[in-house]
DOKOL-869098 format. One line per field, with one value per residue (C-alpha): x, y, z. Coordinates in steps of 0.1 Angstrom, whole numbers. Example, Ala and Ser with C-alpha at 12.3 -4.5 7.8 and 13.67 -1.06 7.14 Angstrom:
<rs>
xx	[123:137] $
yy	[-45:-11] $
zz	[78:71] $
</rs>
This chain:
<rs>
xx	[670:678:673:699:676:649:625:632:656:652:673:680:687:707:676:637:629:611:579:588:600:628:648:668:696:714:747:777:783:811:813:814:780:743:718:709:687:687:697:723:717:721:705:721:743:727:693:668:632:614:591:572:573:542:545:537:507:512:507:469:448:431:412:414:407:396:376:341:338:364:397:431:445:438:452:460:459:476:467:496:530:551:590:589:619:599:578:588:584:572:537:546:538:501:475:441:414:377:355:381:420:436:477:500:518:537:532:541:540:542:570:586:583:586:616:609:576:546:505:497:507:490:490:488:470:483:444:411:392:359:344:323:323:335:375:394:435:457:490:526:561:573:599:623:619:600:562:551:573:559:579:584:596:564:559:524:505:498:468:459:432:408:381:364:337:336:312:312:314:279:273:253:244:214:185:163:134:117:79:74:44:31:24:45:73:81:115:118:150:156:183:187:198:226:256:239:223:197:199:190:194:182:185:171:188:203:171:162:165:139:145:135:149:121:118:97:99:77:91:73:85:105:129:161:179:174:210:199:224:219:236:236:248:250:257:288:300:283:287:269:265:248:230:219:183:181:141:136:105:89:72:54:37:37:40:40:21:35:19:-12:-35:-30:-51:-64:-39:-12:16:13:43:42:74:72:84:79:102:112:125:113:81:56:34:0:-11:-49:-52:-84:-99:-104:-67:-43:-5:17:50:75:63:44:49:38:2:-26:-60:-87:-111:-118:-124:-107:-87:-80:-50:-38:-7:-13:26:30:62:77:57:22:18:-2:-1:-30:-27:-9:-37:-37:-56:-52:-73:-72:-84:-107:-90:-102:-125:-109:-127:-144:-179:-187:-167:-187:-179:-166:-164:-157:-128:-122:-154:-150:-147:-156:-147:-156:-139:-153:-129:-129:-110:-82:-73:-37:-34:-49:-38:-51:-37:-59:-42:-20:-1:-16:-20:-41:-32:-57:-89:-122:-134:-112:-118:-100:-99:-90:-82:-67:-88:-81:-85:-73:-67:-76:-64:-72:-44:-49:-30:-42:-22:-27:-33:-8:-13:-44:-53:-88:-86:-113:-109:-129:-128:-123:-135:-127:-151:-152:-143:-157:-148:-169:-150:-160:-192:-195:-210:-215:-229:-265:-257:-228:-217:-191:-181:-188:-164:-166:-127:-132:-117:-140:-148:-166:-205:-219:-254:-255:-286:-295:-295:-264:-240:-211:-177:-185:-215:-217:-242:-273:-273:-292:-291:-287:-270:-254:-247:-230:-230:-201:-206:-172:-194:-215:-196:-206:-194:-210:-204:-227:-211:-237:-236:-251:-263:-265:-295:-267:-230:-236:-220:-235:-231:-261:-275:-279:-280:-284:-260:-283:-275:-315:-304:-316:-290:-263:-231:-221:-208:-207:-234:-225:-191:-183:-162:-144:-109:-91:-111:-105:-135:-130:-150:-138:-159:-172:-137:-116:-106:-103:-127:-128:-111:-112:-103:-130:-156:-182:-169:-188:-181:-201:-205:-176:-140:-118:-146:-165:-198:-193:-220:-253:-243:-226:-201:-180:-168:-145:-147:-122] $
yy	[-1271:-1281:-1318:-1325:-1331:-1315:-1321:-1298:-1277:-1240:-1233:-1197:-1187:-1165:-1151:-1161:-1193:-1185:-1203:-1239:-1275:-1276:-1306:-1306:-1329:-1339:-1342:-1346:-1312:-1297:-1321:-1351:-1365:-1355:-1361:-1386:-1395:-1404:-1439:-1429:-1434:-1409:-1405:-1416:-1386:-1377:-1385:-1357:-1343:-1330:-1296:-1270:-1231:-1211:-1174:-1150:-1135:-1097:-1071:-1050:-1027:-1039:-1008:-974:-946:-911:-886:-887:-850:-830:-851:-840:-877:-911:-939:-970:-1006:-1037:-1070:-1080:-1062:-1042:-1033:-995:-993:-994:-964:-933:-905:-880:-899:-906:-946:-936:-916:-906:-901:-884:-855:-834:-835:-844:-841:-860:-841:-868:-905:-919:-946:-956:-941:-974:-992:-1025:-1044:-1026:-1036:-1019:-1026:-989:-956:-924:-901:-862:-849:-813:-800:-817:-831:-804:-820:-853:-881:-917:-917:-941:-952:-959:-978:-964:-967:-938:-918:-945:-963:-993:-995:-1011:-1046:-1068:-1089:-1117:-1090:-1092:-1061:-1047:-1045:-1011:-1021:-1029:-996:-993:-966:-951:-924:-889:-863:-827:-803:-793:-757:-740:-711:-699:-674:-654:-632:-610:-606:-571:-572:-545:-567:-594:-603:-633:-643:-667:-688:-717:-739:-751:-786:-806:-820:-853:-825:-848:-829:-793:-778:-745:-719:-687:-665:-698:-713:-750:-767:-765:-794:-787:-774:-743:-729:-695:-679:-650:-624:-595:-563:-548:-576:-557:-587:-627:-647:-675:-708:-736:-766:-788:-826:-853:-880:-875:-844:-812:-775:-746:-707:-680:-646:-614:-606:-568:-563:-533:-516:-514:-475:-455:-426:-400:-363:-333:-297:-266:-251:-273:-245:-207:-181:-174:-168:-174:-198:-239:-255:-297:-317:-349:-378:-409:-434:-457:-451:-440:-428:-407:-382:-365:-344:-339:-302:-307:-279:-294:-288:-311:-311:-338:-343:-342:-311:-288:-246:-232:-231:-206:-214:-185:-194:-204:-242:-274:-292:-324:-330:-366:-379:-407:-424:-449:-472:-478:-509:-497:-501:-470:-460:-436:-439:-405:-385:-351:-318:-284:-257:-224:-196:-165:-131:-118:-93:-60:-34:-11:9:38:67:93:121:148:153:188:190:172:154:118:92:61:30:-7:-33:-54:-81:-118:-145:-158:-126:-129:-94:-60:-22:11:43:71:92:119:93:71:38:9:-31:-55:-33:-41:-4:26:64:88:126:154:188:203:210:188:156:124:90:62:29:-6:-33:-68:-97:-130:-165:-173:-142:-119:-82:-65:-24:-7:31:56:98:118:157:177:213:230:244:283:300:337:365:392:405:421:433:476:507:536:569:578:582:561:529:503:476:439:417:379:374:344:334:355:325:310:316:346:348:375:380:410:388:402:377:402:390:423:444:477:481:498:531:514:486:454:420:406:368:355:323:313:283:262:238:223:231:262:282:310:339:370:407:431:468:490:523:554:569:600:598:627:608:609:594:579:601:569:528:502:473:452:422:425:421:463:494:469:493:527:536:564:557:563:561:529:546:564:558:576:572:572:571:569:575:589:585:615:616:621:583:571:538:528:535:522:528:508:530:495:485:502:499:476:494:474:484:457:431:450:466:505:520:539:575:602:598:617:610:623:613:624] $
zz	[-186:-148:-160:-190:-211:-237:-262:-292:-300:-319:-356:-360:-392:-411:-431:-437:-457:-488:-498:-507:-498:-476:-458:-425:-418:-385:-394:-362:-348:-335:-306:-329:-325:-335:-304:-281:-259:-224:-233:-255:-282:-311:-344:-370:-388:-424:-409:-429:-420:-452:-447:-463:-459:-473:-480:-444:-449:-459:-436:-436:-418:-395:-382:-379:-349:-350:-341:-362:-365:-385:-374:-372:-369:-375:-356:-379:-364:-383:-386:-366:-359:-379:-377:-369:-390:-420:-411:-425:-402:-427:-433:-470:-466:-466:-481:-477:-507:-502:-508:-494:-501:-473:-466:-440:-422:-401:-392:-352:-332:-295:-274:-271:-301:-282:-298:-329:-338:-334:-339:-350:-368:-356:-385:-380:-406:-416:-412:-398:-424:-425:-449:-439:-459:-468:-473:-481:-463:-487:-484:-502:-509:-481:-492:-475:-504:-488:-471:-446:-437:-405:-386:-413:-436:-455:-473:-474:-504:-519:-531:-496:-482:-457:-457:-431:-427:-412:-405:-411:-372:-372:-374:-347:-363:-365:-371:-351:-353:-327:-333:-313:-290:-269:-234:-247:-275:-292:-299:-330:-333:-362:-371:-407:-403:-419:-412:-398:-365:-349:-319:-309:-269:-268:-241:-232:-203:-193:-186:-191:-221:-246:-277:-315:-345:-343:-311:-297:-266:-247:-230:-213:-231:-204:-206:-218:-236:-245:-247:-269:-271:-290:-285:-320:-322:-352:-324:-323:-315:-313:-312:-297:-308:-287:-299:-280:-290:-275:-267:-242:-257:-227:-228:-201:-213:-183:-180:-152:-155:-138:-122:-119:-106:-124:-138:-173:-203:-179:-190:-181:-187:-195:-186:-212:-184:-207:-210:-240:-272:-307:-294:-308:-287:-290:-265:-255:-244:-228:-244:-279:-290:-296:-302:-317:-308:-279:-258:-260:-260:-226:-235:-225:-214:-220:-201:-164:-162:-153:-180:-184:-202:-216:-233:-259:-269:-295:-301:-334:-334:-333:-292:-276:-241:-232:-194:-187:-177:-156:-152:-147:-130:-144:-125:-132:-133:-101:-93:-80:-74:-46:-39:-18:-43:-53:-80:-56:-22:3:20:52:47:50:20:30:6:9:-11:-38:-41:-54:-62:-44:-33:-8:1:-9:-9:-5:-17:-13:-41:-17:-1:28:18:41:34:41:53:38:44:41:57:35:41:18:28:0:-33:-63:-80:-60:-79:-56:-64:-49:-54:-49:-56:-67:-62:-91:-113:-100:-89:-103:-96:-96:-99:-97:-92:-73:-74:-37:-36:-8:19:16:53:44:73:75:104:134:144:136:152:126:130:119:81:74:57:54:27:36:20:19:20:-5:-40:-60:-85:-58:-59:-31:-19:7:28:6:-20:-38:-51:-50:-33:-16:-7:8:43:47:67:95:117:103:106:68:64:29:21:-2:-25:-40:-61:-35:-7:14:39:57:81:95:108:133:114:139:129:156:161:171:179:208:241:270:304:329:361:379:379:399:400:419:393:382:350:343:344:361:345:347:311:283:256:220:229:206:176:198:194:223:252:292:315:354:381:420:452:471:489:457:454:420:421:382:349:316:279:265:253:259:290:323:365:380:410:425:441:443:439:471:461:467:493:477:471:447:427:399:368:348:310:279] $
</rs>
C-alpha cells in the first residue's frame, strides 16, 4: 500500500488444495531475504506454519422459479456460484421427473455470466408442463461430459434433486342450460371443478360479477342472446371461456281482416301478422268454427252478424298468446226491389214506380225496359206508347254486396183510335157501311149493340158510336147518318138575316149529296152578290161584309 508496509500477504496457487494437512514455509525469495518488519528484522528462512484444508462443500439447489400453472421454464438457483463453463447449453445436466414426462429443450443463464460464474440456470422446457403435480429436479452428467462444477471446482452431486410442485391451467369450460319461460327464461350455467379452481367470476352481457360454481340468471324472453364468461382461478392463475346462449322466443300473436265490413258469403281475407318462430296457430272464426294452422282460406260468413274472430299462437315451449282479437261485420244482402207495377197498363198511360230499397245502398238505376233509364230517383214516371211487354229493372248497388237487380214485366196494350169518318146525308131509302177502322181482334160494341168491326146504318136518321176494346183499353168514336125525308132540292121564298138565330141563310135544301153544285144569287140590278159550291153553305144576306137592303133578289142554281 501507500505506506510500505502490510499485514498479510495472498498465495496464489497453481491449482486447489485437496482436503488435508498442509505446511507453509518462508524460505529467502528471489530478493535474498524472507520478510521483515518495520524494524527489520526478518523471519528466519525455513520458518513453517502447519494448516488444514477441508473438502468445499458441493454445489446444490437452492431454489427453483416458475410459473405455477402449466410452465414452459424453470429457473434454477444454486447454493452459491457456479462456473458457466460447466453448463451445457443443450439442458442435458438436468432432468425433470413427475406425473408428466417432461423434456429439456435448452439450459441459459444471465447475459453476462459475470467472470464466469453464475447463481442460476433458466431451463426451457420443450413444452409446458399440463399436467399438475409434484416433480422432482434432477442433477446429470450433461453431454459435456461433466455436471455442474462451482467455483472451487466442486462437482455437484447427481444425487443432489429438488422438487417442486405445479398445478394443472384450470379449464373454464363449462355448461349451460336454458329453462324456456314464457314471461321470463332462465339461463343455467355450471362449472365442474378441478384443477385446484377455488374461484369462479361469472358474467352475463358483461354485467357485474356474480361468484359460485352454479349460477342462474333471468332474462325476459325478448332478450335475443346472453354472452356468458366465466373467469376460473386455482390461486394462481386462471382462465376464462365465454358461450352465446341464443334466447329470442319472444312471440306476438296478431293478425289483420280484409275487408273488415262486407256482405254475406262474400270473401274475408285474414293476413297472419305474428311474430316469433315455431309457432302454432288456431284460429277462432267467431261463428263456432275454427281452423288450425298458419292462415286461413278466404272464409265466408252466411249470415248477417258481427264476428269476432281470435288468434290463439303457442311456442314450441308450451307459451300461448290469446291476445289477437278482431271482428268482422258482415252485411245483409240488400233489399232491392220496387212497388207501384201493375200487370198491364194502356198505352201512354202513366206507370208510376216507387223504390223499395235497403241496405247500404250507394247508387240505384232505372231502366224502364225500351230504353230510358233514371239513376238515383226514388219514384219513376214511365210511359209506353207502343203495345208489348216491357221488362223493368231496378239496379242498385250495395258497398258492401255489390250490384243487385230487381225485374218485373208489365204488358202495354194499346188504346184503340176507331174512325168512323165523317158525318153522312143519304136519301130516303138508302144505307152505308160503318166501319170501326180498328185491328179486327180487338173487341166492338156498337151502339146497336153489334160487335162487328163493321156495321151497316139504318135507313133513317141516326147517330152510331163503337166502342173498341184492346183488353181493357177502349177507344171510341160516333158518325151522324142522316136520312132524307126526300132528295127533291128546293130553295127558300124568303129569310131573314136579322141574326135572331131563325132563317139567318139563304141556301138550297136537300142539296147535301150533291156533288156538282154552284148556287149564286144577283141583286135586282143584275149584280152577282153571292156564290158558292157548297151545297150546306148559304148567303147571309151580306156583300162584302155590308148587309144588302130588304128587297128581291134572284138566284140562279145548277
Amino acid at each position: 500500500n501507500s505506506t510500505g508496509y502490510a499485514t498479510e500477504a495472498e498465495i496464489l496457487l497453481n491449482s486447489n488444495l485437496p482436503a488435508g494437512n498442509f505446511n507453509v514455509t518462508l524460505i529467502n525469495g528471489t530478493d535474498g531475504n524472507t520478510f521483515s518488519d518495520s524494524c527489520y528484522s526478518f523471519i528466519a528462512n525455513g520458518y513453517s506454519f502447519a494448516f488444514t484444508t477441508t473438502q468445499a462443500p458441493l454445489p446444490i439447489f437452492d431454489s427453483v422459479q416458475f410459473l405455477k400453472c402449466t410452465p414452459s421454464k424453470i429457473k434454477v438457483f444454486y447454493s452459491k456460484p457456479i462456473k458457466c463453463s460447466s453448463i451445457s447449453a443443450n439442458g442435458s445436466d438436468f432432468s425433470i421427473a413427475g406425473p408428466a414426462s417432461v423434456s429439456i429443450a435448452s439450459a441459459t443463464t444471465n447475459t453476462t455470466c459475470t467472470q464466469g460464474f453464475t447463481q442460476w440456470v433458466e431451463l426451457h422446457l420443450t413444452g409446458p408442463i399440463s399436467l399438475g403435480g409434484n416433480y422432482t429436479l434432477h442433477n446429470l452428467t450433461g453431454s459435456d461430459g461433466n455436471g455442474i462444477i462451482d467455483t472451487c471446482n466442486a462437482l455437484q452431486s447427481n444425487t443432489n434433486s429438488i422438487s417442486f410442485s405445479t398445478l394443472s391451467q384450470p379449464d373454464a369450460h363449462f355448461t349451460g342450460n336454458i329453462l324456456w319461460g314464457c314471461v321470463e327464461d332462465t339461463i343455467v350455467v355450471a362449472h365442474a371443478g378441478g384443477a385446484a379452481v377455488n374461484s369462479w367470476q361469472w358474467s352475463f352481457n358483461g354485467g357485474s360479477a356474480i361468484s359460485g360454481q352454479n349460477v342462474s340468471q333471468y332474462f325476459p324472453v325478448a332478450t335475443n342472446n346472453v354472452n356468458v364468461s366465466l373467469t376460473v382461478s386455482n390461486g394462481f392463475c386462471n382462465s376464462t371461456q365465454s358461450q352465446n346462449f341464443i334466447l329470442n322466443n319472444a312471440f306476438n300473436a296478431a293478425f289483420s281482416i280484409n275487408p273488415d265490413t262486407t256482405c254475406v258469403n262474400k270473401p274475408v281475407s285474414f293476413s297472419n301478422n305474428s311474430t316469433g318462430s315455431g309457432l302454432q296457430y288456431i284460429w277462432l272464426m267467431g261463428d263456432g268454427t275454427q281452423f288450425n294452422g298458419q292462415v286461413p282460406a278466404p272464409y265466408l260468413y252466411n249470415s248477417s252478424n258481427t264476428y269476432f274472430i281470435q288468434l290463439i299462437a303457442t311456442d314450441i315451449h308450451g307459451c300461448r298468446d290469446s291476445s289477437a282479437l278482431d271482428s268482422v261485420h258482415i252485411t245483409a244482402l240488400p233489399l232491392v226491389s220496387y212497388t207501384g207495377l201493375l200487370n198491364n197498363y194502356c198505352s201512354n198511360e202513366r206507370v208510376k214506380l216507387f223504390t223499395n230499397l235497403n241496405g247500404y245502398i250507394s247508387n240505384f238505376v232505372w231502366n224502364s225496359g225500351h230504353g230510358a233509364t233514371v239513376a238515383n230517383t226514388d219514384s219513376v214516371l214511365f210511359n209506353y206508347t207502343g203495345q208489348g211487354q216491357y221488362l223493368i229493372s231496378l239496379t242498385a248497388t250495395d258497398r258492401f254486396c255489390g250490384s243487385y237487380t230487381y225485374k218485373d214485366s208489365t204488358q202495354v196494350y194499346t188504346v184503340p183510335i176507331p174512325y168512323l169518318g165523317a158525318d153522312q146525308i143519304l136519301c130516303p131509302g138508302y144505307t152505308t157501311i160503318l166501319n170501326a177502322n180498328e185491328n179486327p181482334l180487338y173487341q166492338f160494341t156498337w151502339s146497336t149493340g153489334a160487335q162487328s168491326p163493321t156495321i151497316i146504318s139504318n135507313p133513317v136518321s141516326e147517330i152510331y158510336t163503337v166502342t173498341v176494346n184492346n183488353n181493357g183499353c177502349t177507344g171510341t168514336d160516333d158518325v151522324l147518318i142522316k136520312v132524307l125525308d126526300n132528295c127533291l132540292i128546293k130553295v127558300p121564298s124568303a129569310f131573314t138575316p136579322n141574326e135572331d138565330g131563325l132563317n139567318e141563310t139563304l141556301k138550297p135544301t136537300n142539296a147535301m149529296l150533291a156533288t156538282e153544285f154552284t148556287f149564286q144569287i144577283f141583286n135586282r140590278y143584275g149584280a152577282l152578290v153571292f156564290m158558292t159550291h157548297n151545297p150546306v153553305e148559304g148567303w147571309n144576306g151580306k156583300f162584302k161584309t155590308i148587309p144588302s137592303p130588304t128587297g128581291a133578289y134572284v138566284w140562279l142554281l145548277n
